[in-house]
LUMGUPA-914689 format. One record per residue (C-alpha): residue in one letter; y, z, x. Coordinates in steps of 0.5 Angstrom, whole numbers. Example, Ala and Ser with C-alpha at 12.3 -4.5 7.8 and 13.67 -1.06 7.14 Angstrom:
% residues 2
   gutor      py      pz      px
       A      -9      16      25
       S      -2      14      27
This chain:
% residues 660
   gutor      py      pz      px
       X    -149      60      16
       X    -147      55      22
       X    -143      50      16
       X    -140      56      13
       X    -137      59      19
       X    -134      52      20
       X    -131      51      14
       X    -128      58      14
       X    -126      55      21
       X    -122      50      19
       X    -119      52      12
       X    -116      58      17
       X    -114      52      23
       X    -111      48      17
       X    -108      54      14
       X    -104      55      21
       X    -102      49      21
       X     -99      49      14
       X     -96      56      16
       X     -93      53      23
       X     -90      47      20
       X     -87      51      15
       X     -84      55      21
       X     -82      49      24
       X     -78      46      18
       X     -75      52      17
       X     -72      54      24
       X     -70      46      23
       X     -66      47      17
       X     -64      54      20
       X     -62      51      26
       X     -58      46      22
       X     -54      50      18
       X     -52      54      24
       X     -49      48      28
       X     -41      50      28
       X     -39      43      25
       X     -30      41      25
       X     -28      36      20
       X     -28      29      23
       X     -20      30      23
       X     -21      34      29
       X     -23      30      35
       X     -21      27      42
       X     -14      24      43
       X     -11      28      37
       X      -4      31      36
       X      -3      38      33
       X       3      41      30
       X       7      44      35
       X      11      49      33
       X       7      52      28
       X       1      56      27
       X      -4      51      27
       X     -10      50      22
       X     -17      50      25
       X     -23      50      20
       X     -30      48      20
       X     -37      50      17
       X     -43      55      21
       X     -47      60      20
       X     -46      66      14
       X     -43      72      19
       X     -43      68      25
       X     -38      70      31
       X     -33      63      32
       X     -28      63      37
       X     -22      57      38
       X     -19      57      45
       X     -13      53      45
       X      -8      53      52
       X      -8      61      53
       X     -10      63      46
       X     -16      65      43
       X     -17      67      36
       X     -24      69      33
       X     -26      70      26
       X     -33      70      22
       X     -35      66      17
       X     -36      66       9
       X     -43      68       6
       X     -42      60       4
       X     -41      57      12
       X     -33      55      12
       X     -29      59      16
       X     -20      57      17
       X     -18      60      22
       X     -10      59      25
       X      -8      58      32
       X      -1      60      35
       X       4      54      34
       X       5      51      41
       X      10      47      44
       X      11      39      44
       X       6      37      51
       X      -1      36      53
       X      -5      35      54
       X      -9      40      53
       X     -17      42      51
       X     -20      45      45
       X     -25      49      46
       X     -30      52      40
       X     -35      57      41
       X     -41      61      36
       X     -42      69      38
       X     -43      71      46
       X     -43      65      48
       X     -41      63      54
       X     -40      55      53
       X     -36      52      48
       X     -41      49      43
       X     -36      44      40
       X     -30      42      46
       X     -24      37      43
       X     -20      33      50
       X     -13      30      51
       X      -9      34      45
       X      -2      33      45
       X       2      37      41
       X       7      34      38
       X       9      32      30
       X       4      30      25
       X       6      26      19
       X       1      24      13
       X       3      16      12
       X      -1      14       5
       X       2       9      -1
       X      -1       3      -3
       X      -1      -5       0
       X       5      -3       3
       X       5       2       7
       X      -3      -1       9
       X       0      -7      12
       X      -2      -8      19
       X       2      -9      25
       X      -2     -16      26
       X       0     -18      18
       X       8     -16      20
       X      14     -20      22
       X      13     -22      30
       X       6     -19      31
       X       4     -22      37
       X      11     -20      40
       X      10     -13      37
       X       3     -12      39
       X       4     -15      46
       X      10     -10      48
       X       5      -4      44
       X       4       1      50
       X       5       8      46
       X       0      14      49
       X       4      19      46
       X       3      16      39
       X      -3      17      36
       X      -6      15      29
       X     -12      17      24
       X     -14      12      19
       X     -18      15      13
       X     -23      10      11
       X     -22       8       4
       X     -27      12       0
       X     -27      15      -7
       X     -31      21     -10
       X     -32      25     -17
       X     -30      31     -14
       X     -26      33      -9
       X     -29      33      -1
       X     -30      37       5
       X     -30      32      10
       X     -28      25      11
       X     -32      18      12
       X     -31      17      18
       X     -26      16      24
       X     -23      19      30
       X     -15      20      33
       X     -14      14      37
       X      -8      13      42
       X      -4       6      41
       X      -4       0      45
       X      -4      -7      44
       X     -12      -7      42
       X     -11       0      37
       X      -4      -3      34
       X      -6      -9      31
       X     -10      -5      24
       X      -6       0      24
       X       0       1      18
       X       6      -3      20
       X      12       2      17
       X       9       8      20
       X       7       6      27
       X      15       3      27
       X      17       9      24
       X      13      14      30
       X      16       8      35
       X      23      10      32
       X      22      17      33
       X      18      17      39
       X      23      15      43
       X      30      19      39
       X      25      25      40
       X      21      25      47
       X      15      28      44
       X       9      26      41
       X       8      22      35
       X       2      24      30
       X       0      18      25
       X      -5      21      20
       X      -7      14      15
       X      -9      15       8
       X      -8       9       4
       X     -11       4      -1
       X      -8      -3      -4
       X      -6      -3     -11
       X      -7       4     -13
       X      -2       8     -18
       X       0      14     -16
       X      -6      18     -20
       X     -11      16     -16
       X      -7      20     -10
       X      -6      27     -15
       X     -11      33     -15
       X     -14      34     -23
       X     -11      40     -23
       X      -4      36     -24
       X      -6      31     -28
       X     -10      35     -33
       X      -2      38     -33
       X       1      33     -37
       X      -1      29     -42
       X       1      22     -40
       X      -5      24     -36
       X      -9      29     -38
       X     -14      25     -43
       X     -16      19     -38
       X     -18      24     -34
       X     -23      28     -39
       X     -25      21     -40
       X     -28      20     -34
       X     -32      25     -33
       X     -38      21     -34
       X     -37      17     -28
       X     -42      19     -23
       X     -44      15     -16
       X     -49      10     -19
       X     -42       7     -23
       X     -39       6     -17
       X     -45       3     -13
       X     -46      -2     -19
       X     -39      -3     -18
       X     -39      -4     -11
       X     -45      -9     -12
       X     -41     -13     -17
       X     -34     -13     -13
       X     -38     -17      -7
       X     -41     -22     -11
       X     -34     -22     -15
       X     -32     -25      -8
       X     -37     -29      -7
       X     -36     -34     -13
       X     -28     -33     -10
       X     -29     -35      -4
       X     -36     -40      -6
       X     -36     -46     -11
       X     -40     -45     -15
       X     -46     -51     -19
       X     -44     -56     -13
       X     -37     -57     -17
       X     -34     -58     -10
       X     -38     -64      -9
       X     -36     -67     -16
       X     -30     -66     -19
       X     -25     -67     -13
       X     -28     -74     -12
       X     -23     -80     -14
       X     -29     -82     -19
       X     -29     -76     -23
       X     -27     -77     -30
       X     -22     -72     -32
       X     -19     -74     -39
       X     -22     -69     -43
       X     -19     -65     -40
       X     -13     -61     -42
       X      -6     -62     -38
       X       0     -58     -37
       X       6     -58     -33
       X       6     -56     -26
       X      10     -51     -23
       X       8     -47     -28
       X       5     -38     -28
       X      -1     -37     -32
       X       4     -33     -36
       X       8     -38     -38
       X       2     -43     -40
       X      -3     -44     -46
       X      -8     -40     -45
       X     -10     -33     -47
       X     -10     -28     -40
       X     -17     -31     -36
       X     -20     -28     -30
       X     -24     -33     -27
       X     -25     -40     -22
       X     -20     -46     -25
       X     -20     -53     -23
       X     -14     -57     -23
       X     -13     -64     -20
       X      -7     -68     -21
       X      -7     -77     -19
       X      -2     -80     -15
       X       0     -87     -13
       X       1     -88      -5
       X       5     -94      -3
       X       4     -99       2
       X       8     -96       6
       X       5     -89       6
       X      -3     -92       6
       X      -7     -90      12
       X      -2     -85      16
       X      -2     -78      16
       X       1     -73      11
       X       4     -66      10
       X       2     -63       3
       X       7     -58       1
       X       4     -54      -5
       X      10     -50      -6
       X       7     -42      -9
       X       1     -43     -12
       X      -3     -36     -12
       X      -7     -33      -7
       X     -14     -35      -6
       X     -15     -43      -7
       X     -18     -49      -4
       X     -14     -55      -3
       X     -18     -63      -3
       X     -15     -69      -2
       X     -20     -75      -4
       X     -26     -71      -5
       X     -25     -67       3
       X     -23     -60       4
       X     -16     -60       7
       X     -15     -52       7
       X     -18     -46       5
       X     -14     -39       4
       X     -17     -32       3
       X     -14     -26       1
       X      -8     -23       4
       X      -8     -29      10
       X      -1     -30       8
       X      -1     -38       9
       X       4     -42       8
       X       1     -47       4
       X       4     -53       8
       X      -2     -57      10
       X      -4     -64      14
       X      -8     -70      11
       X     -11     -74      16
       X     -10     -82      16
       X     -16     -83      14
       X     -16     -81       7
       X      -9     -83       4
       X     -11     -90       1
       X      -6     -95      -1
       X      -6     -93     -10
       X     -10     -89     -13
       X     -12     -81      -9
       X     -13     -74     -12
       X     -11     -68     -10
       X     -16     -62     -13
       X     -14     -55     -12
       X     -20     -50     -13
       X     -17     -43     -15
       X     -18     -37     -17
       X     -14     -35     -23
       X     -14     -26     -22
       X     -10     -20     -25
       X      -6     -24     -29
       X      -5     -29     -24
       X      -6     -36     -23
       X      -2     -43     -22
       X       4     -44     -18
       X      10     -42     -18
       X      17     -46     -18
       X      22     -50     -15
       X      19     -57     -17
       X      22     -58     -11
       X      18     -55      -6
       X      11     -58      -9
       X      11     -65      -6
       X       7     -70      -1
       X      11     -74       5
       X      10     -78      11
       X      16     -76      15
       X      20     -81      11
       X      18     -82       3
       X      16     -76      -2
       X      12     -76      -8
       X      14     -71     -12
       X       7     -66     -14
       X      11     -63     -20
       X       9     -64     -27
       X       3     -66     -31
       X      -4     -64     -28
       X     -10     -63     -32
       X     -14     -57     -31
       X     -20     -54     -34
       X     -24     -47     -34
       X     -31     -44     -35
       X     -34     -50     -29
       X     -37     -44     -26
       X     -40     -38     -27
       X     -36     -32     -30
       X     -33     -27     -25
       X     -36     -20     -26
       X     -31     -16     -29
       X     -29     -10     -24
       X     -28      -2     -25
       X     -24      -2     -20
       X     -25       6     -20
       X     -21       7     -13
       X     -15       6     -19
       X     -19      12     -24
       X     -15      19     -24
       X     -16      23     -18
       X     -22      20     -15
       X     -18      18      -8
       X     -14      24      -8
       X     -22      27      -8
       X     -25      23      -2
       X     -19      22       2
       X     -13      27       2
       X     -17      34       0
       X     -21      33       6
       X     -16      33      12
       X     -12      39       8
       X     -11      44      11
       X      -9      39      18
       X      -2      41      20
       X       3      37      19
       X      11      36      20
       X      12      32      13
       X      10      26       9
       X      12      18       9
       X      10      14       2
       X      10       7       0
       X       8       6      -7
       X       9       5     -14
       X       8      -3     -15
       X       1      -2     -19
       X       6       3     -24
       X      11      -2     -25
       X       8      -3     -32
       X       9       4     -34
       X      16       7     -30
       X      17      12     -36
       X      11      15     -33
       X      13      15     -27
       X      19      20     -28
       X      13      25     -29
       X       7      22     -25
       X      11      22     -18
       X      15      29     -18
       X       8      31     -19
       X       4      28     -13
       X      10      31      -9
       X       9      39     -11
       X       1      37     -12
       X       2      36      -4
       X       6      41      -2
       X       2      47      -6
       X      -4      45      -3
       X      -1      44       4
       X       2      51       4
       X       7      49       9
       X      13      50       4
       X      18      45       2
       X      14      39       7
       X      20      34       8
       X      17      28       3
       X      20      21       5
       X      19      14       1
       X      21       8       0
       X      24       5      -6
       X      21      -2      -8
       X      23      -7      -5
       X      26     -14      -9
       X      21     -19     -11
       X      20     -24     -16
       X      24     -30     -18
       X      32     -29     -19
       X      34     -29     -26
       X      41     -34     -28
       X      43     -27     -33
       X      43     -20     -33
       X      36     -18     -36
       X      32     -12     -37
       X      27     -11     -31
       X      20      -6     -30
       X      21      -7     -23
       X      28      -4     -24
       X      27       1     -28
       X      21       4     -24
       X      26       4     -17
       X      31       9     -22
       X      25      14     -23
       X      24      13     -15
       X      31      15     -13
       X      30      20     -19
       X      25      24     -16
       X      31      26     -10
       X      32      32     -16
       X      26      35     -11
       X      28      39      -5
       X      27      35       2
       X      26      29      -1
       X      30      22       2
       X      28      15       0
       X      29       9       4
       X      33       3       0
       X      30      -4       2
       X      33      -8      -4
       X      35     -11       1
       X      29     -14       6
       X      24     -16      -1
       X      22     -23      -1
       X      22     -27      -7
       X      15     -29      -7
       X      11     -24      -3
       X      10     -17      -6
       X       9     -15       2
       X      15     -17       5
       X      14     -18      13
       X      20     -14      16
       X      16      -7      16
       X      20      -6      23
       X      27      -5      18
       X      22       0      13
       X      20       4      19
       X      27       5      22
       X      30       7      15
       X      25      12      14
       X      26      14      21
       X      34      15      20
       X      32      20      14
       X      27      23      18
       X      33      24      23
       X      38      26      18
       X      34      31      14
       X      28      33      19
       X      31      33      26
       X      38      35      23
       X      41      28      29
       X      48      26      26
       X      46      19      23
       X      48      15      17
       X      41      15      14
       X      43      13       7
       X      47       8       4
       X      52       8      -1
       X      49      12      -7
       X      52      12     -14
       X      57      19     -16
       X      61      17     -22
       X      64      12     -26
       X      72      12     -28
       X      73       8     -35
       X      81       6     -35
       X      82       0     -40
       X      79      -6     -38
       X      76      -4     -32
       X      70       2     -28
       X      72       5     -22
       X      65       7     -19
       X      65      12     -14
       X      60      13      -8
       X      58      18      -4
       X      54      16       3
       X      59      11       5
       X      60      12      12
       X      65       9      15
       X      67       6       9
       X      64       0       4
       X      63      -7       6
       X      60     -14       4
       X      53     -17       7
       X      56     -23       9
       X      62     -21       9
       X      63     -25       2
       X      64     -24      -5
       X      62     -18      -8
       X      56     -20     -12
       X      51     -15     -17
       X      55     -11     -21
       X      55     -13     -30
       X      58     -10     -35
       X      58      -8     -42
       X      61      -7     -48
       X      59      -2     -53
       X      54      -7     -56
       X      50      -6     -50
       X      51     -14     -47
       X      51     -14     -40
       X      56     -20     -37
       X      56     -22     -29
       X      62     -18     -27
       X      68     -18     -23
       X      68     -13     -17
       X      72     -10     -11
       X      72      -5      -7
       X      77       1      -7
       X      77       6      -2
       X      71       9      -3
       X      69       6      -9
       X      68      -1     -13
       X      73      -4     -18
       X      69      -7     -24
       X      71     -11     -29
       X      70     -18     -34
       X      73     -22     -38
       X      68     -22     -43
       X      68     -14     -44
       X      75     -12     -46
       X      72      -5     -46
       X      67      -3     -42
       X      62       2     -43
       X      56       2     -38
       X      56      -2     -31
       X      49      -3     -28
       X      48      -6     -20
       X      42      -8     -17
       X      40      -8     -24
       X      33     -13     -23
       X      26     -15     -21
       X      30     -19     -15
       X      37     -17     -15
       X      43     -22     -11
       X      46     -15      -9
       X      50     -14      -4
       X      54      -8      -3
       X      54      -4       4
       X      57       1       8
       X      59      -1      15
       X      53       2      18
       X      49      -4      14
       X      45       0       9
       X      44      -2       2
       X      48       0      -3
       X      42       4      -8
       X      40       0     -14
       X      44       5     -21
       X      46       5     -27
       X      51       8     -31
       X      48       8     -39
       X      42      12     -41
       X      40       7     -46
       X      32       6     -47
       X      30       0     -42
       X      24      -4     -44
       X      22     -11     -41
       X      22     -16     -46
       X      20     -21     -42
């Protein structure tokens, strides 16, 4: 009887525990749902919209009481059945700082309080590379990082993250005031372009960041959109299928992707740059060269070259700079089996590089390069002249034959690169800070769409309206920035994607309150990230003057009009030409060609006239199309007085392929 009252004894004592434990989780669970939570977008130190009623929103308790106290306002609602409550806050003037305080129910002390918040103008600063480019990558960065001390411009930067489906919050971040610590990684063309603007205005600046290298424009576009148009509307069914575990596959194989980059692999780097290694099986080609260009189907992969030289006497047991020209990002350079130079990503080395003394032998000595051969890229690109060895006195060339092989290594993996897929950007990294209050939007992209600039005609039209419908702000000003000039210069007037890709830019200005910041002109030849983001920051800012602020500044340069056709010659007509055309330099008039009707384009003949250019050339006596700027790298140099560039245009419609 006693063993029976204790067994019954401890089945109730158990049976308690279960049912505490039970409660216990359920008031955890209960108490965690009911926490008032904001996006990470809120936090200390950040700028709200002034003027404007402001967007707050969050997730509670179903039915529970929020109240948003802000400078003398304070505003209530009550939560959705789901948690999520939006709530708007009366606009405000530019000033602070101010406190954000955010209270549940009756009660009398704020469950979430938000310090040091500046109303001001918020901008949302997204593209690729481009506009990603840190302030400590630009022209001048230690002088520029130096001088920042902006407590009034604040920025956000979105981590890179990418999602199936469309998301509530972001990864991670918080508002930060620049100086000269936080400016260093923030995005070059938007912290110019807020100086710019902090300084006219006199109010504070608001940089939201949501950028991500080689991305198309896609990639930043809702499902919705893209399912819109049929340049789309397949890939993105196709992708359905996609879930997190492809991405953590992918992210596994993009680190070990690098390691093989960055690592040589099987002890090759012990061997094959050494001066007794024995490379005559291998294949040889001539140097300065483009993969493109060589014989060989497209490689992803790690390529040994080497190439032997004969050092004269008079150069033996002194010190040397090697000059490898352009090679390709990502290589190691060995002189006699010693490592001279190592470059990574995005480090932007000059490729000039010292060899000790004691490795420069009189007669025979080795150059190898290791290099990673990615994206279609590899090799160096020209002039000969500028691959060379030299002791200050005597040069030995570095162009011509070198001998090459592949496969020496394991192969790399190949990447998904699923933050290029439809939409998955846009997902994780844009829908989570709308609705934030913003006064317009800045955009430097579309060098991973120059393969297909048709479509760009579509595909960038319809991220702007994508954009402003989820917004509800109306016709947001959208401010972007035409690609720059970049590659090699072409002898004669030639079919360009890069061109072709601008004009789809410059057509999107067909949208309300769009403007575009020509920069043909600040583009280097060989960087697709060229480093003057100080002009690419103003140009903007003279839009955004001009069009947002309605300030009397000539924000444009010349822009294409009409065409003229009188015998011989084309009267080109612009607008945008401030106090009148001119030549940068002050030279002769260069990036005009002409065609007849048999669409051949000739250099041509050009000068100003009033507030238009005269074309002409002898080899076209009746000319029907001219085309400026018209090139991957254009030698164009039209201005207004004001020093703006005159915007690439042409005045045919033919069908426009590279057929390079």
């Amino acid at each position: 009887m006693n063993k029976l009252k204790a067994n019954t004894s401890w089945k109730y004592q158990l049976l308690a525990i279960k049912i505490v434990f039970t409660l216990l989780l359920i008031a955890a669970h209960a108490l965690l749902y009911a926490q008032v939570q904001l996006p990470k977008v809120f936090s200390n130190n950040m700028v709200l919209q002034r003027d404007l009623d402001i967007p707050v929103w969050g997730t509670a308790d179903p039915g529970a009481q929020i109240t948003v106290e802000l400078g003398a306002h304070r505003i209530k609602t009550i939560t959705a059945e789901d948690g999520k409550w939006l709530l708007h806050m009366p606009g405000m003037p530019a000033g602070g700082p101010h406190s954000m305080k955010v209270y549940e129910g009756a009660q009398s002390q704020p469950v979430v309080v938000f310090n040091d918040v500046l109303m001001g103008d918020v901008w949302l600063a997204s593209g690729q590379s481009n506009m990603e480019w840190q302030v400590q990558q630009s022209m001048n960065a230690a002088r520029e990082i130096k001088n920042a001390d902006y407590p009034a411009i604040r920025y956000f930067n979105v981590p890179h993250a990418m999602e199936t489906g469309p998301q509530n919050d972001v990864k991670g971040g918080s508002w930060i005031a620049l100086d000269s610590v936080s400016v260093k990684t923030a995005s070059a063309v938007a912290y110019f372009f807020a100086r710019d603007l902090q300084a006219e205005l006199d109010v504070p600046i608001g940089i939201l960041q949501a950028t991500w290298g080689g991305t198309p424009v896609e990639a930043w576009t809702s499902r919705e959109q893209l399912l819109s148009s049929p340049i789309t509307h397949n890939r993105v069914l196709q992708n359905d299928s996609v879930t997190e575990d492809h991405f953590i596959k992918d992210s596994l194989d993009l680190e070990r992707f690098w390691k093989i980059v960055y690592n040589p692999q099987h002890n090759t780097h012990k061997t094959i740059p050494g001066k007794s290694f024995n490379d005559s099986k291998w294949p040889q080609l001539n140097m300065p060269v483009t993969l493109k260009d060589m014989d060989m189907p497209p490689y992803e992969g790690m390529v040994w070259l080497r190439k032997t030289i004969s050092i004269p006497s008079s150069m033996s047991g002194k010190g040397l700079s090697i000059h490898l020209g352009h090679p390709e990002m990502n290589y190691s350079l060995y002189f006699n089996g010693k490592e001279i130079a190592k470059t990574i990503w995005n480090a932007s080395p000059t490729h000039h590089y010292s060899i000790p003394a004691k490795l420069v032998k009189e007669g025979k000595n080795v150059i190898a390069v290791r290099m990673a051969f990615l994206w279609e890229g590899g090799g160096f690109n020209p002039p000969a002249e500028e691959m060379f060895v030299t002791d200050g006195n005597s040069r030995i060339s570095l162009a011509g034959p070198w001998k090459y092989m592949k496969d020496l290594e394991p192969a790399i993996p190949t990447i998904k690169n699923y933050h290029k897929y439809p939409t998955y950007l846009y997902n994780a990294m844009i829908n989570p800070v709308i609705p934030y209050g913003i006064r317009g939007f800045i955009w430097y992209q579309g060098e991973d769409n120059v393969s297909a600039p048709q479509d760009y005609r579509t595909l960038f039209p319809m991220l702007i309206s994508d954009w402003r419908i989820r917004w509800k702000q109306g016709y947001l000003p959208f401010l972007y920035v035409q690609l720059a000039n970049y590659m090699e210069q072409k002898a004669e007037p030639a079919e360009s994607n890069w061109a072709a890709l601008r004009e789809a830019q410059a057509m999107a200005l067909a949208q309300p309150n769009t403007a575009m910041a020509s920069i043909i002109d600040v583009g280097e030849a060989d960087d697709i990230h060229p480093k003057n983001k100080q002009e690419v920051g103003r140009r903007l800012a003279l839009l955004a003057k001009n069009m947002v602020y309605n300030k009397p500044v000539q924000a444009y340069g010349p822009l294409y009009q009409s065409a003229e056709i009188a015998g011989d010659q084309v009267k080109i007509n612009f607008t945008e030409t401030g106090s009148g055309l001119a030549t940068r330099g002050n030279g002769q008039l260069k990036g005009f060609a002409i065609a007849g009707s048999d669409g051949k384009f000739y250099w041509a003949n050009a000068a100003i006239d009033g507030n238009g250019v005269i074309v002409s050339s002898e080899k076209v006596k009746k000319p029907v199309a001219v085309r400026y700027a018209w090139a991957d790298n254009p030698d164009a140099n039209l201005i207004n007085n004001e020093g703006l560039p005159a915007v690439p245009f042409r005045t045919d419609n033919w069908s426009i392929t590279n057929d390079e």
